[in-house]
C-alpha positions in Angstrom: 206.3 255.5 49.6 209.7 254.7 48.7 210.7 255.3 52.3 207.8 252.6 53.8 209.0 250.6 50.8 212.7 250.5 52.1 211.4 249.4 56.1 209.6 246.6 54.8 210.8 243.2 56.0 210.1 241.6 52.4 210.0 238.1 54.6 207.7 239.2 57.2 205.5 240.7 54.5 205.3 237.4 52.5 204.9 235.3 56.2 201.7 237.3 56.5 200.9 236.5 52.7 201.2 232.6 53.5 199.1 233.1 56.7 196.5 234.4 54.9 193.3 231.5 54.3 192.8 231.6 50.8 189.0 230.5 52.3 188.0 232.9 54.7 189.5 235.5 51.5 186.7 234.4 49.4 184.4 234.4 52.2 184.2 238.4 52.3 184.1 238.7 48.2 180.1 238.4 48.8 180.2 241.4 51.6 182.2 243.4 48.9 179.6 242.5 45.8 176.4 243.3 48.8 178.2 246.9 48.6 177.9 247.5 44.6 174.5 246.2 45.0 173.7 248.9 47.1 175.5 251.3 45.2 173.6 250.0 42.1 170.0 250.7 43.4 171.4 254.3 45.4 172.0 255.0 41.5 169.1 253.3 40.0 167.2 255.8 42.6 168.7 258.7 41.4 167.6 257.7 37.8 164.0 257.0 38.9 163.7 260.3 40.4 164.7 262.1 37.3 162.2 259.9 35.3 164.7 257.7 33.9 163.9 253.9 34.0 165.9 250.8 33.5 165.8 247.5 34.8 167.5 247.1 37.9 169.7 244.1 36.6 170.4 246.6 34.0 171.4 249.2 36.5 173.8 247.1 38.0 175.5 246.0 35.2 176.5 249.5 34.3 177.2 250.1 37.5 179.7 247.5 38.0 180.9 247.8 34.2 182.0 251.9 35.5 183.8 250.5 38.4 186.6 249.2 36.0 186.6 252.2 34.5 186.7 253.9 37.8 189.9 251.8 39.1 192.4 252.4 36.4 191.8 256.4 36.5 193.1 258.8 38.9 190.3 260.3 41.2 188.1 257.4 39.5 187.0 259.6 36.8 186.6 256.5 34.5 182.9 255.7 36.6 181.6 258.7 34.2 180.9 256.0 31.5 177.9 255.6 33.3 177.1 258.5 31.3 178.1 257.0 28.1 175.6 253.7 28.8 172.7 256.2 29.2 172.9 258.3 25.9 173.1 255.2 24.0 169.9 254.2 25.4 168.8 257.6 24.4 168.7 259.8 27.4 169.7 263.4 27.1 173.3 263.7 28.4 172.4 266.7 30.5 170.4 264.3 32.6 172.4 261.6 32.4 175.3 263.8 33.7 173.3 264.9 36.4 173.1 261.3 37.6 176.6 260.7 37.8 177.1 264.2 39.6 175.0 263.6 42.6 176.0 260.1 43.1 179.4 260.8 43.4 179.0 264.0 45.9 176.8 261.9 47.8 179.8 259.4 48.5 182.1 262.3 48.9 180.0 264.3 51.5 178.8 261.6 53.5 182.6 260.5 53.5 183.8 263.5 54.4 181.2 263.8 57.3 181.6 260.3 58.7 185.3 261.2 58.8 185.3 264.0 60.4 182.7 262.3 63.0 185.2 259.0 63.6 188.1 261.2 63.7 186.9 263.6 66.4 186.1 261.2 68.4 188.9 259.1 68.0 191.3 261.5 68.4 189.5 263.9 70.6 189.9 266.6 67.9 186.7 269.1 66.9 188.3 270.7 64.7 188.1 267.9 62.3 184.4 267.4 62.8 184.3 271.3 61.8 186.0 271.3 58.7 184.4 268.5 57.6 181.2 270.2 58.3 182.3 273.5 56.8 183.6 271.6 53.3 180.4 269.5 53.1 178.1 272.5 54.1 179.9 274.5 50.9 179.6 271.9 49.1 175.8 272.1 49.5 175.8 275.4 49.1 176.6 275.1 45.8 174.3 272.4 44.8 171.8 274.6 46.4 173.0 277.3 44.2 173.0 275.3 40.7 169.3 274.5 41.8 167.9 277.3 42.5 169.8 279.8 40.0 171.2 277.5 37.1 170.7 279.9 33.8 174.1 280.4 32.7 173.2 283.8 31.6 174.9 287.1 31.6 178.4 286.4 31.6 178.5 282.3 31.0 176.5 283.0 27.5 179.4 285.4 26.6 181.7 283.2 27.6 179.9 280.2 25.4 179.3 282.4 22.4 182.5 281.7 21.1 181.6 277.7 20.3 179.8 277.0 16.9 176.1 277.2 16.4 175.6 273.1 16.7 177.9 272.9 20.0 176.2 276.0 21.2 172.8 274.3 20.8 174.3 271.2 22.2 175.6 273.1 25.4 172.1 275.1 26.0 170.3 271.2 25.1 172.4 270.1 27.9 171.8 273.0 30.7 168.2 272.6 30.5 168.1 268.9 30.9 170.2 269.3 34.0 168.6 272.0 35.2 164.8 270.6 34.8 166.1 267.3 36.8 168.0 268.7 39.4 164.8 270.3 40.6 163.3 267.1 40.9 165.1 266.2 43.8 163.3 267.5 47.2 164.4 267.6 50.3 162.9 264.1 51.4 164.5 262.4 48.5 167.7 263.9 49.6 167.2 262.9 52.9 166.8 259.3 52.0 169.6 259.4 49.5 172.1 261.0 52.5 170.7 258.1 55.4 170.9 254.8 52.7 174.7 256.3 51.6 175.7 256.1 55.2 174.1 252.9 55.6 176.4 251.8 52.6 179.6 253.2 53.9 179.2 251.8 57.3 178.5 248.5 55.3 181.4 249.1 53.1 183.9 248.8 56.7 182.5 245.7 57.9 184.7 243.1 55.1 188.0 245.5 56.3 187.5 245.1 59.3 187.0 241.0 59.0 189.9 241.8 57.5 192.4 243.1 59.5 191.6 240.9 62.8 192.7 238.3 60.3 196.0 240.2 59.8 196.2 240.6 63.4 195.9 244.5 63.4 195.0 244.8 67.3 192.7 248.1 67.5 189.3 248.7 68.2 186.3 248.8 65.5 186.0 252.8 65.9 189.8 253.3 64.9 189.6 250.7 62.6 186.4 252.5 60.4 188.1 256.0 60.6 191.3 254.9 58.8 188.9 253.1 56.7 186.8 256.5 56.1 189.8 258.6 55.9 191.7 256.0 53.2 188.3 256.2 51.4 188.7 259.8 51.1 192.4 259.7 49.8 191.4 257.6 46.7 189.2 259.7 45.6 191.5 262.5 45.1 193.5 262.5 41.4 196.9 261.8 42.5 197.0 258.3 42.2 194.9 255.3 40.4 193.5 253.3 42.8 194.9 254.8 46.0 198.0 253.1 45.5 200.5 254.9 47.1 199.2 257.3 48.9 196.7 254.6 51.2 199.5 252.5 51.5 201.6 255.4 53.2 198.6 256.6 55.2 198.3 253.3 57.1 201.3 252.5 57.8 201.9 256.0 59.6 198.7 255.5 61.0 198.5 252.0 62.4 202.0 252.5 63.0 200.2 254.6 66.1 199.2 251.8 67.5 202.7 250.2 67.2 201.5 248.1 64.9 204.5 246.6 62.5 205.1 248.5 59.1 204.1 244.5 57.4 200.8 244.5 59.1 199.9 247.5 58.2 201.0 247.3 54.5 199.1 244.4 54.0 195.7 245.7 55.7 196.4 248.5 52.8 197.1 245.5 50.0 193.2 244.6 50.8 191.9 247.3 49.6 194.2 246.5 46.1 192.0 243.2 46.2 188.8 244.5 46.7 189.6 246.6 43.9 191.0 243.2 41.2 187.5 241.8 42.5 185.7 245.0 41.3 187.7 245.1 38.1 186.6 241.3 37.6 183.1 242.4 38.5 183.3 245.2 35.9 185.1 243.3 32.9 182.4 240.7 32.8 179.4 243.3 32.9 181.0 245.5 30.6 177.9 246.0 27.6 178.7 244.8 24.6 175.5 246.4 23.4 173.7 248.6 25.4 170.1 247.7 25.7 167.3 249.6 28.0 
């Protein structure tokens, strides 16, 4: 970073800044709201299946509030509060867990597929496509696993026994609330879950790429969604809060393919720093002050 830092033409940068129409900036905020809609009833989904039910306003206000939380956390650990809004309304935290689980492995498989997809073809690379395939396809595996052979038994209860009688009975309370749920979800529902989260992610492009034809990032939409997949990827691992950093680096090395100057690129990359402020906004003023089902 310090090193993309130091080529930056602090005048160019702040050109591009100028150049930018404070209008046509507002004019994507709805696109990025439309995607924590979606988000919101993916989740709402989840809970419905499982037998949980809240208002869908009410879904989307946790959902949002989470997304603050998310932001300022490395990996975006902090949208676990979801869990937090549940219990209080009374719901087993087993279940509610379970929630939060699958929505986030459904972003992170279907990321990592839809990556692996743009990249291969953009860069005429199977191998890509492969790995993605092979990390997604464990990935499954293991849910598959939990689903069908979830008893922490034999040497998880050893393991366990150590914990005092009320946490023990807390843990066991737990297990079986996750493990009754996560049978609840077939292989239709999943399908549907896995075809509306690409819908969402192929949504979530579309503002970027408004975006950087206003920056005047000259590639095509194709190259344009698989940095967009692959940046996407990068902030969800824990080694940053928010991506910064890290995406910032990553486009600048790879628009800098295209020749594109290391300003342009860097300020492509400060998008996704507003889209985030915008979410933080969003998720400060539906943060519950009282939780209510």
């Amino acid at each position: 970073m310090c090193l993309v830092l130091y080529r930056v033409d602090w005048a160019i940068l702040a050109k591009l800044a100028k150049q930018m129409d404070p209008v046509y900036l507002l004019s994507v905020l709805p696109l990025f709201l439309l995607i924590v809609v979606l988000k919101s009833i993916r989740w709402n989904y989840l809970l419905k299946t499982q037998g949980i039910k809240i208002p869908a306003g009410n879904a989307f206000r946790y959902y949002a509030a989470s997304l603050f939380w998310g932001i300022i956390t490395p990996g975006r650990i902090g949208e676990a509060t979801k869990i937090l809004y549940l219990t209080k309304l009374g719901f087993g935290a087993g279940r509610a867990t379970l929630s939060v689980i699958l929505d986030r492995l459904l972003d992170l498989i279907l990321l990592l597929l839809l990556t692996g997809i743009a990249v291969s073809v953009v860069f005429h690379k199977l191998i890509w496509l492969f790995i993605s395939l092979a990390v997604s396809g464990l990935i499954g595996l293991v849910l598959f696993e939990m689903r069908s052979k979830m008893r922490f038994s034999g040497d998880w209860s050893r393991f366990f026994s150590f914990l005092p009688e009320r946490f023990l009975k807390a843990f066991y309370e737990f297990r079986d609330q996750f493990r009754k749920d996560i049978w609840k979800f077939s292989f239709s529902k999943v399908t549907l879950l896995a075809v509306f989260s690409a819908v969402i992610w192929l949504a979530y492009t579309f503002p970027f790429l408004l975006l950087g034809r206003r920056i005047g990032i000259e590639a095509s939409p194709l190259f344009f969604i698989t940095g967009i997949f692959s940046a996407a990827v990068i902030g969800m691992l824990p080694i940053s809060i928010g991506g910064i950093g890290t995406r910032d680096v990553f486009f600048v090395f790879y628009f800098g393919q295209l020749g594109t100057p290391v300003e342009n690129s860097l300020m492509f990359s400060f998008m996704f720093i507003y889209m985030h402020l915008f979410a933080m906004v969003l998720g400060l003023s539906a943060q519950p002050g009282k939780v209510e089902s």
